[in-house]
C-alpha positions as CSV (number, residue, x, y, z in Angstrom):
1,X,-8.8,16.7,-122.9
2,X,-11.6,18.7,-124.4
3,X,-12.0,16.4,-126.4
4,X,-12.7,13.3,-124.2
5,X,-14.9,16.0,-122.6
6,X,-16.9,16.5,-126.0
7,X,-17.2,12.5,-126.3
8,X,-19.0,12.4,-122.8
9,X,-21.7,15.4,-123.7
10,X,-22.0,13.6,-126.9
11,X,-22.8,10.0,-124.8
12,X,-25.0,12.1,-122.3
13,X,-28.2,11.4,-123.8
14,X,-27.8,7.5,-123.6
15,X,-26.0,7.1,-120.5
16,X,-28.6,9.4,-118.3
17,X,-31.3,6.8,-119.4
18,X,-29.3,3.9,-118.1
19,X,-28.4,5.4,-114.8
20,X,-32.4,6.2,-114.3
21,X,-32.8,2.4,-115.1
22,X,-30.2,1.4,-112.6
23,X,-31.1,3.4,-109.9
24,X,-35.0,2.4,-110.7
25,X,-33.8,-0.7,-110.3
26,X,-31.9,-0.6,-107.2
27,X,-34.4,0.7,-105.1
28,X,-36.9,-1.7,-106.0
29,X,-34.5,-4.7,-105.2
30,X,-33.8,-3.1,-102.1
31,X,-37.2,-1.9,-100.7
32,X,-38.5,-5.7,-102.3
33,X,-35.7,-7.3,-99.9
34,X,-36.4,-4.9,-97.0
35,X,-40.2,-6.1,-96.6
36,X,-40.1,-9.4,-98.3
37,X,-39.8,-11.8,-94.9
38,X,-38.1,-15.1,-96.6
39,X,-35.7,-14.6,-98.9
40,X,-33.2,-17.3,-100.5
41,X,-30.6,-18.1,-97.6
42,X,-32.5,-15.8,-95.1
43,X,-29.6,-13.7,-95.2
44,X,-30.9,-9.9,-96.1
45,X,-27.8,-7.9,-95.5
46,X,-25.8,-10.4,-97.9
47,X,-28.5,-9.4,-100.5
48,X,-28.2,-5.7,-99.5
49,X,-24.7,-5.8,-100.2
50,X,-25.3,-8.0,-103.6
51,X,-27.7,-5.4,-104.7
52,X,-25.6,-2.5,-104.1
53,X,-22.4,-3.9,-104.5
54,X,-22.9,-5.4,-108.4
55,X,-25.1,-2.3,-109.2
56,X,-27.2,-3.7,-112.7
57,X,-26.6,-7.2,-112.2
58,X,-27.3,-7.1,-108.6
59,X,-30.7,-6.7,-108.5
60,X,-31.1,-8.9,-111.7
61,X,-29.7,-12.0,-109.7
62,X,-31.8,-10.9,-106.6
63,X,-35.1,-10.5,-108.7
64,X,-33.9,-14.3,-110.7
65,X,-32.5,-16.0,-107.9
66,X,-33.1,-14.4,-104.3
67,X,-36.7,-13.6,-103.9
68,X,-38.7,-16.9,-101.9
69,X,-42.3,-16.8,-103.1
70,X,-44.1,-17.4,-99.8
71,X,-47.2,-19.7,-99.7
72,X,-50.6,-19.1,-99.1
73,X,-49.8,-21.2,-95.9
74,X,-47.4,-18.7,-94.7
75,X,-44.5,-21.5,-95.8
């Protein structure tokens, strides 16, 4: 057991990078969701619960596939 232990404090210096990257990411998508008035579907809480739901790839498919640029029209 100390050893699996040993293996994680080894990894530690990568994987506290990615977290700070994923929960970067996470609150972008979901303050970008929050004031964004049209987004793809104009379903929000379905996006919320993409975003927090699929952590990393989430956000990625909100930020690719979710956000609705609105025109200078207001369309």
């Amino acid at each position: 057991m100390n050893a699996d232990f040993s293996k994680i404090l080894d990894m530690l210096p990568f994987l506290i990078p990615l977290f700070l990257i994923e929960l970067v990411l996470l609150v972008i998508a979901l303050i970008d969701v929050i004031r964004r008035e049209k987004v793809t579907g104009n379903n929000k809480v379905v996006w919320i619960l993409v975003i927090v739901l699929f952590q990393v790839i989430g956000p990625v498919v909100y930020f690719i596939f979710g956000r609705k640029e609105s025109n200078i029209d207001g369309d």
